[in-house]
C-alpha positions as CSV (number, residue, x, y, z in Angstrom):
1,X,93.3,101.0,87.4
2,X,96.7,100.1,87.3
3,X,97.9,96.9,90.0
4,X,101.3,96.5,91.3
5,X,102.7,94.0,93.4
6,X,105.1,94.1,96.2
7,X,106.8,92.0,98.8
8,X,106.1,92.4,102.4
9,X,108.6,94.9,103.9
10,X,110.3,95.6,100.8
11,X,110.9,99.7,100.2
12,X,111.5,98.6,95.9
13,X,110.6,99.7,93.2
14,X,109.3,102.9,93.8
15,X,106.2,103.5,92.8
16,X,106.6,106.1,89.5
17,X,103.6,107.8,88.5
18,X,102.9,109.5,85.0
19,X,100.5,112.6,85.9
20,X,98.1,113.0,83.2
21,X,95.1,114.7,82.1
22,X,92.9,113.6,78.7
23,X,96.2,111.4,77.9
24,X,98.5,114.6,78.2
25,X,100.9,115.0,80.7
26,X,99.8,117.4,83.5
27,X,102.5,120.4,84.4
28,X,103.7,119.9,87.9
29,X,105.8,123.3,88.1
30,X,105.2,124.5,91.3
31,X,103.2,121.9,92.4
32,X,103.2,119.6,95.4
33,X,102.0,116.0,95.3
34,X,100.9,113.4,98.2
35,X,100.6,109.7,98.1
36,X,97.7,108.3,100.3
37,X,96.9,104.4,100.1
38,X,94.2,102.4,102.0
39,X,93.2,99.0,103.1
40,X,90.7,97.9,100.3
41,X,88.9,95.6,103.0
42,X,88.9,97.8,106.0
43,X,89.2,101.6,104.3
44,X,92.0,101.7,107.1
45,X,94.5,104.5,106.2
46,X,98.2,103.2,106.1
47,X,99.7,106.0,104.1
48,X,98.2,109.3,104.8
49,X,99.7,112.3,102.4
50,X,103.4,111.3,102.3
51,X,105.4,113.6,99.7
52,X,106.6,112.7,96.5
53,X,109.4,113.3,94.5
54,X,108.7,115.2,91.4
55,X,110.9,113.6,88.8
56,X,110.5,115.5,85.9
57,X,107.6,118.3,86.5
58,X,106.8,119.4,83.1
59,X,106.2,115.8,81.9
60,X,104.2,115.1,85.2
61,X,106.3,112.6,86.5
62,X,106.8,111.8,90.0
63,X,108.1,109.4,92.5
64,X,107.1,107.1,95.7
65,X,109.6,106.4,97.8
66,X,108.4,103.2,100.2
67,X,109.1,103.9,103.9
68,X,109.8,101.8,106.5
69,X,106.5,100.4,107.8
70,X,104.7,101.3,104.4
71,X,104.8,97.5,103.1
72,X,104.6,95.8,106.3
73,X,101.2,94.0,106.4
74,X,100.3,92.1,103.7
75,X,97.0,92.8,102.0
76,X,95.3,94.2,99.3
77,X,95.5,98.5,99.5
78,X,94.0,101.3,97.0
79,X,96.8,104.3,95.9
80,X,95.9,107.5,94.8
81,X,97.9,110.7,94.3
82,X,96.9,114.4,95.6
83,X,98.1,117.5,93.6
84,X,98.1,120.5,94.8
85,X,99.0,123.4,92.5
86,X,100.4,126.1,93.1
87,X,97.5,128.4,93.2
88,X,96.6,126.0,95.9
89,X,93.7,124.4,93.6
90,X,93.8,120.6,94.4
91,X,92.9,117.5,92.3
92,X,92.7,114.4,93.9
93,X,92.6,110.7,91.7
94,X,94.6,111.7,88.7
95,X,96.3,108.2,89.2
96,X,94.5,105.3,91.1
97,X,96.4,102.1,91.9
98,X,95.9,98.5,93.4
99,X,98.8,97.8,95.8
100,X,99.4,94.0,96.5
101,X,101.5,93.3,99.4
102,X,102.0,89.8,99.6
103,X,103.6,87.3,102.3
104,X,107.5,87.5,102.3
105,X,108.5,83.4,101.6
């Protein structure tokens, strides 16, 4: 599982994800994802199916865009990205992330 860190109340970098499947990139054409992250102590939901920005569908890249609020109490959170084709099928937990928010100085 990949980790990133993160100051408190910073909205950069976005958090880029590389959709794959069996190490090939998974087509996005069409499809919609979510971002969802949790509180790895509490299972408290913090980020609950916000949109991201498809970058480059056929490569299966997308984007998170931080919002306000997103990175505003530090902690340790778990990531994970929803895809939801567009035959409506949906795979959760193609990518999986740590997110460490840390104190701002």
């Amino acid at each position: 599982m990949a980790s990133i860190k993160i100051v408190q109340n910073d909205t950069k970098p976005y958090l880029e994800f590389e959709i794959t499947q069996d190490g090939a990139p998974v087509d996005l054409t069409g499809a919609t994802v979510k971002f969802y992250m949790k509180d790895s102590t509490t299972g408290s939901v913090k980020i609950n199916g916000s949109t991201c920005a498809i970058t480059d569908a056929t490569k299966g890249k997308c984007r998170y865009v931080w919002a306000a609020g997103d990175t505003n109490t530090v902690g340790t959170y778990l990531g994970e990205v929803e895809v939801t084709f567009p035959d409506t099928k949906i795979q959760t937990g193609y990518k999986q992330v740590t997110i460490i928010i840390r104190d701002d100085i």
